[in-house]
Structures are given as C-alpha cells and as structure tokens.
N, C-alpha and C positions, 0 to 999 in steps of 0.2 A: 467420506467427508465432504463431497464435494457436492451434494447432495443437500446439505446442513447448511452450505456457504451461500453468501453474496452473489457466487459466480454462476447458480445454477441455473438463472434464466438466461447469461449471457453465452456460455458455453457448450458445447455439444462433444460429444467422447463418439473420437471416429476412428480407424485408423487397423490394423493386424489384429491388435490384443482386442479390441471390440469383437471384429470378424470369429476368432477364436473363443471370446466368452462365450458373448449370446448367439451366434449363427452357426458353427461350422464344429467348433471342439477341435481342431485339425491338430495344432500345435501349440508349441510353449510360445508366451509373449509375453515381452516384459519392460514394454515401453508404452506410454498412455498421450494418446494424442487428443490433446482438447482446441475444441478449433472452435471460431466465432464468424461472426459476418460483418464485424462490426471492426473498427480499430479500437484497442487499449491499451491501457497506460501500463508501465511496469510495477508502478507499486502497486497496483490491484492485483496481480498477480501475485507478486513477494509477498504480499500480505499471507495470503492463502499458503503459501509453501511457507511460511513461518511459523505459520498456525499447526501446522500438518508435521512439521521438526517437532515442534515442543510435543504436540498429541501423542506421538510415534516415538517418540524420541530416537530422532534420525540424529547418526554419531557426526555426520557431516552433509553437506550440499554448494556444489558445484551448478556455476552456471553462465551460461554463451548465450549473445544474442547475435542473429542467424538471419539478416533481414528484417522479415516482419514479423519473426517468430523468437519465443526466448526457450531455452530450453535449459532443467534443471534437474541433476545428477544427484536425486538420491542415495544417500549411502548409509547401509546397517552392516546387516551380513550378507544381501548385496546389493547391487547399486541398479536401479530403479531408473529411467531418463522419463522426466512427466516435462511433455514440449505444449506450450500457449500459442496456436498461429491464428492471424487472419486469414480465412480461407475466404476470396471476395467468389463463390462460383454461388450458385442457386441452388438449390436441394432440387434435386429430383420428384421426392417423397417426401410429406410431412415428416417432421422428425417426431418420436416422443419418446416418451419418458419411460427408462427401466432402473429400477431399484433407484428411482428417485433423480435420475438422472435424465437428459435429453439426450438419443443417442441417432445415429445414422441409420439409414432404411439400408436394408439388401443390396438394392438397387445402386445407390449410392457408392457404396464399396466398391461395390462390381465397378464403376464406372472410373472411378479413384485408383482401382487395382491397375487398370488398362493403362491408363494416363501414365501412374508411375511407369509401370516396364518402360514405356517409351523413354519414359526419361530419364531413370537412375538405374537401371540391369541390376538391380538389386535378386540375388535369386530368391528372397525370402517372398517378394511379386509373386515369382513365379510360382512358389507351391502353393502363396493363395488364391491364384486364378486355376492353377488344377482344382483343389478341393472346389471351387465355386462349380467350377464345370461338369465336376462329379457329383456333388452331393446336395446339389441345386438345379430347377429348371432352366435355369439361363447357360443359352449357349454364348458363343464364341461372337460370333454376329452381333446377336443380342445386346453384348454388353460394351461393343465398340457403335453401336447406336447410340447406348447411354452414354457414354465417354461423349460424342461427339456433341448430344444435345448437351449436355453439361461444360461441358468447355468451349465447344466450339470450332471446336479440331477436326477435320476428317482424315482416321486414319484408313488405310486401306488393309485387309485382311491380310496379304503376303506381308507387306511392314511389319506388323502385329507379329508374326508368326517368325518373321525371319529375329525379332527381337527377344522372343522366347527363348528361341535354340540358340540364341549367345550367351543365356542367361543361363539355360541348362547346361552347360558347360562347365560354370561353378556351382550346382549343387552341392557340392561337398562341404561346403564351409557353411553351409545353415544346418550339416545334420544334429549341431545340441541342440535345436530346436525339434526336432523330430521325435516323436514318442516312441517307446520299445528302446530294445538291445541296438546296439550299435550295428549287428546283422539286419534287425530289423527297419533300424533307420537308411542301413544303404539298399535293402528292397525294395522301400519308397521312394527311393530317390529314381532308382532305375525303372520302376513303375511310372514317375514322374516325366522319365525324358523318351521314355516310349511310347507314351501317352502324345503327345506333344510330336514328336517324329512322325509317328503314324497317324496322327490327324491332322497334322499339315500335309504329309505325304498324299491322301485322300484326297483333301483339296483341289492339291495342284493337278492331280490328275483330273481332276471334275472340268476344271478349270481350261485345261488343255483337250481336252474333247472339241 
C-alpha cells in the first residue's frame, strides 16, 4: 500500500524485516520501520494507517508516540507494529525503490545494525549482524567504518565485540523468530554464540601479539 500512497516519496522502509525480505532471508520479522529525513506531521501518517484499517480490515490499531517517532499496533490475527521515525543520519548509498517502495542499501543496515547493539542489546541485532557476516562480504571492521561514517561515532572493535557477548547471552528469547524445529532453532543460536566467541577470541589474540 504504501507504494500506492502519498508517503512514498517521503519515506524509506529500513530496518530487520527489510534486512530479512530483500537481503538476507535469515528470519521471521514482523515489524516495519519506515523512517524519513525529513520531520512529519501525525495526521499524515494517521492518514495512511486509516487507509490501510479500512483496506485490510484491521479488527483494531494501537498507538504511542516515542519521541520523534510514532508507532502503530496493528491488530487481525496478529498484531503487526508499523513505526513512522525521523532518522536525521545521511544514507550511506542511494536509496531505491523495490516493489514500488524506497528501501535502504546493504550497507546502510549494516551500519544501523552496529549502532543498535551498542545501544539497545537487543539479541535480535545480534543474529542480524551474524547473518550479515556470514552470508555477505562485509566484515566486522568494515561495518563499524560504516557505523562511524554514518553517525559519527567511533566505536572500537573490543567495545563492539564485548557488546555482542552480553547480547548472546539472551538468545534464547528471539528463537520464535528463528526458522526450523525448535531443535533447530537452538542449533542456530549455539552456532550464533560460537561464532562470535571465536572470532572475538581470534582477535584478541591478534591483538595481543
């Protein structure tokens, strides 16, 4: 819909559930982040989620504003979270358009993935910067360069790394997102934190020579 709408030259679809569409396939995602450059109003937004109840016919919709950002609680059989932010950072990479939509480069993500860990230990970061690291050219390095050009930030590789293995610590609580059996979801996860163990572990030995 949002493709169809007013909103499609001002907004950009960034965020897990992109990563997972169009890049990576990794996991389930089930929240849509549409971010701008620009400041907007609430009713330009409400609008669109109005639009999108009656289209859909959504049984209800919940909704919080969160700063600079408004976020709105779809609900059928099941509940959807579609968030509106200003994101005042620079693109990396041109952005363009899929299925009609303006969506975030590679690069971008990557750079957005690093940023979060630092800030919210969310573990679901952290399975998206494994897959990023496995199933993509960009390493570790690489994408705390983007981070930094992008924000501004310098972070250091041990920070980085010491912020991962707090995060792997709760993987347990993102594996509904995890594809396969429930066997199969806690193989990933242990895949995930020995991944991570042993390539920090590498490091530091590099490091300490």
């Amino acid at each position: 819909m949002l493709a169809k709408s007013d909103l499609k030259d001002r907004f950009y679809w960034s965020g897990g559930t992109l990563l997972a569409e169009k890049y990576l396939h990794h996991r389930y995602s089930y929240d849509v982040d549409l971010f701008t450059d620009k400041p907007f109003r609430y009713e330009e937004v409400k609008s669109f989620i109005s639009t999108l109840q009656g289209q859909a016919g959504l049984s209800k919709i919940d909704e919080h504003k969160i700063f600079d950002r408004w976020e709105f609680f779809l609900h059928n059989h099941e509940e959807v979270r579609c968030e509106f932010v200003w994101y005042d950072f620079p693109a990396l990479k041109p952005r363009r358009r899929w299925q009609g939509v303006l969506v975030d480069s590679l690069e971008d993500l990557a750079a957005n993935k690093c940023m979060a860990t630092m800030d919210r230990h969310e573990p679901k970061d952290v399975v998206d910067l494994y897959f990023i690291l496995t199933k993509t050219k960009l390493t570790m390095p690489t994408m705390l360069k983007l981070s930094g050009k992008k924000f501004g930030l310098k972070v250091s590789l041990s920070t980085c790394y010491s912020e991962i293995l707090r995060s792997c610590e709760n993987l347990s609580t993102i594996k509904p997102l995890l594809f396969g059996s429930s066997a199969n979801q806690q193989t990933t996860i242990r895949e995930i934190q020995s991944f991570f163990s042993t390539t920090s572990a590498r490091w530091l030995r590099r490091e300490l020579r």
